[in-house]
Every structure is written in C-alpha cells, then in structure tokens.
C-alpha positions in Angstrom: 7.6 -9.2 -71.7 7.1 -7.6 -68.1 4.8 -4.9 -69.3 2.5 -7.1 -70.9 1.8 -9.0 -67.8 0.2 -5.5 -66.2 -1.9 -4.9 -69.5 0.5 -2.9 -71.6 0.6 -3.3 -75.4 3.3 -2.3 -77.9 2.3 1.9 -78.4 0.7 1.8 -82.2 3.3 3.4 -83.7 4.8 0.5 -85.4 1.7 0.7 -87.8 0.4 2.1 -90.9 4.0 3.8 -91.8 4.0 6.0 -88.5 8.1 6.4 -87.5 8.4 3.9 -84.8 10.1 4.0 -81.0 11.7 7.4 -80.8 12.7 10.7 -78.6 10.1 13.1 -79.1 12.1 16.7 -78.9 9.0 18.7 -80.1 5.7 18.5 -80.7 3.9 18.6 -84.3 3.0 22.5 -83.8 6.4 23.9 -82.2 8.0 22.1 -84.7 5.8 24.0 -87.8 8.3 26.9 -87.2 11.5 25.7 -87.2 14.0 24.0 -90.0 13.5 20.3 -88.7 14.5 18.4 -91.7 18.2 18.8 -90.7 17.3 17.2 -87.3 15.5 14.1 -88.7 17.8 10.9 -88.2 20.3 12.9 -85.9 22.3 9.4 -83.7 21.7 10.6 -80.3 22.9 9.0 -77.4 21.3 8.6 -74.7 21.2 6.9 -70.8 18.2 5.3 -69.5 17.0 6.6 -66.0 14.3 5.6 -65.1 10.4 4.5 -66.0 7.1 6.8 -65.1 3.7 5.9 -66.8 1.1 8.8 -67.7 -2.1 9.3 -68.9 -2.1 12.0 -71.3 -5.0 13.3 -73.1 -5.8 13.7 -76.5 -3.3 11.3 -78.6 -4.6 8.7 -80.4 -8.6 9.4 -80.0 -8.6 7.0 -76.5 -8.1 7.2 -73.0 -5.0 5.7 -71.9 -2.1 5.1 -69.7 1.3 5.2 -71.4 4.2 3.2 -69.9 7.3 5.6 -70.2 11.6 4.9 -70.4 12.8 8.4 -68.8 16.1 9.0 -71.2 19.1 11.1 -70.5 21.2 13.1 -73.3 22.0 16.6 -73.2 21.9 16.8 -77.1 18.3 17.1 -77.1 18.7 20.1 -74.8 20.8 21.6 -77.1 18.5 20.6 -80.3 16.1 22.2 -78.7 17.9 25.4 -77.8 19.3 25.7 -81.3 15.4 25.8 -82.3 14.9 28.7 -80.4 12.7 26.4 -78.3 12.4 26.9 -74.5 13.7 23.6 -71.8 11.6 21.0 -71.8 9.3 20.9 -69.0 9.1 16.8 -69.1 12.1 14.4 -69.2 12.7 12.9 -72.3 11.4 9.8 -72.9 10.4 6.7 -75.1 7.0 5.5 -74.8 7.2 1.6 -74.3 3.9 0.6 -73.7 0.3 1.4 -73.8 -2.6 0.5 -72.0 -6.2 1.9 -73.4 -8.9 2.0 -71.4 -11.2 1.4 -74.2 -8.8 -0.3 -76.8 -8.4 1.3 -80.1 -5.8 -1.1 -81.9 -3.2 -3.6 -80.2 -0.2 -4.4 -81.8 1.1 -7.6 -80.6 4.6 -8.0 -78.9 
C-alpha cells in the first residue's frame, strides 16, 4: 500500500469493536443533542476528491498526522441541516492512514 511506504498505518479504528472506516458528520458532543439513532447506517454516496493529511490534536492520547480521502455528497449537508447543525467548516472525509509520532498501537495493513 502507497501510504505505508511514507509511514502511515491503518487508523485504529478497526480494533477493540470501534465502528471502522466511516464519514464523520458530527462530533461525539454535537451529536448528544440530536436524534442520531435514525441516521446510523444511512447508504450515502459519495465522490472522492481529493487527499489532505492533518495533524489534529487530542484523539487518541498521541501526537499524529492523519492521512485524509476528501469525500463529496451533499446528503451529509443535508443530514446535518436536518440536525439543526451549522455547515461544516472541513470537507468531509475518511481517515486512511495514521502516522504517530510516538506510536500508540499499529494495526497492520
């Protein structure tokens, strides 16, 4: 796999009964106010456009450097929207790799 050769790892949540590769519309705390259960396993579909990597802060106890496929699909706008929820100020994406600085746990590809 391409991304492994520049030190990217599978992102960890394939583990320990976490939900897998998916579109994050929300976060954990927006989403404490709003009906989400008739969301979960909505088919979305959706057009890759691109790849951006990031370092966010504060997931997963570790600094790292997340390896990003920028996704397209005006549903999640409108999922959004019907949550009373504001645009999102980041395109949609599905994380694809990791790379930790100081490695936590690496899930092998």
């Amino acid at each position: 796999m391409l991304i492994k050769k520049f030190g990217f790892y599978a992102p960890p949540f394939f583990v320990g009964g976490l939900v897998g590769a998916h579109i994050s519309i929300m976060d954990e705390e927006k989403a404490k106010g709003v009906a989400v259960k008739d969301m979960l396993g909505t088919e979305v579909t959706f057009t890759p456009s691109g790849f951006n990597t990031v370092k966010p802060k504060g997931v997963w106890g570790a600094e790292r450097e997340l390896f990003l496929l920028i996704v397209k699909a005006d549903i999640l706008d409108e999922i959004r929207e019907e949550a009373g929820l504001e645009k999102k100020k980041h395109p949609f994406h599905i994380s694809i790799g990791t790379y930790f600085t100081h490695i936590v746990h690496v899930v092998p590809l």
